[in-house]
Phi, psi and omega in degrees: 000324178298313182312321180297317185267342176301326224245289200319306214289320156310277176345331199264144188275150206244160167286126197283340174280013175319304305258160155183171245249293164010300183274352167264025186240142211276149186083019151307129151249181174297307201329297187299020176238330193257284182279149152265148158257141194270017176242002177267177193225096176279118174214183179268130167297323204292295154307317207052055200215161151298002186239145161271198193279352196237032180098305169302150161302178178231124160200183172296341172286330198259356183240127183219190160276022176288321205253125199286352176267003207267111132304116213257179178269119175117354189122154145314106205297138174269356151270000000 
């Protein structure tokens, strides 16, 4: 069941305005962009805020393709 949720969790396209401090740090990974971690801290390039342009918090469960802000990284999936 974990490999079921590791593959779904890849699978999902991440928002290219994601950030979080995790990744400018050394040993950071993609991972804190796929899962939240609750000891990380998230906001939006669009904002530079814990809110996106449409109000919502921001972390990887809430920017999604739902969010009229949502870019995805690489582009718009051509399926």
């Amino acid at each position: 069941m974990l490999a079921e949720k590791g593959s779904s969790l890849l699978n999902r396209p991440i928002c290219q305005n994601l950030c979080t401090k995790a990744l400018y740090t050394p040993g950071g990974n993609l991972q804190n962009l796929v899962e939240t971690n609750p000891f990380s801290n998230y906001w939006c390039n669009c904002t530079m805020t814990a809110v996106g342009p449409d109000d919502r918090f921001v972390s990887p469960e809430n920017c999604n393709r739902s969010r009229v802000c949502f870019k995805p990284i690489g582009g718009t999936p051509i399926a």
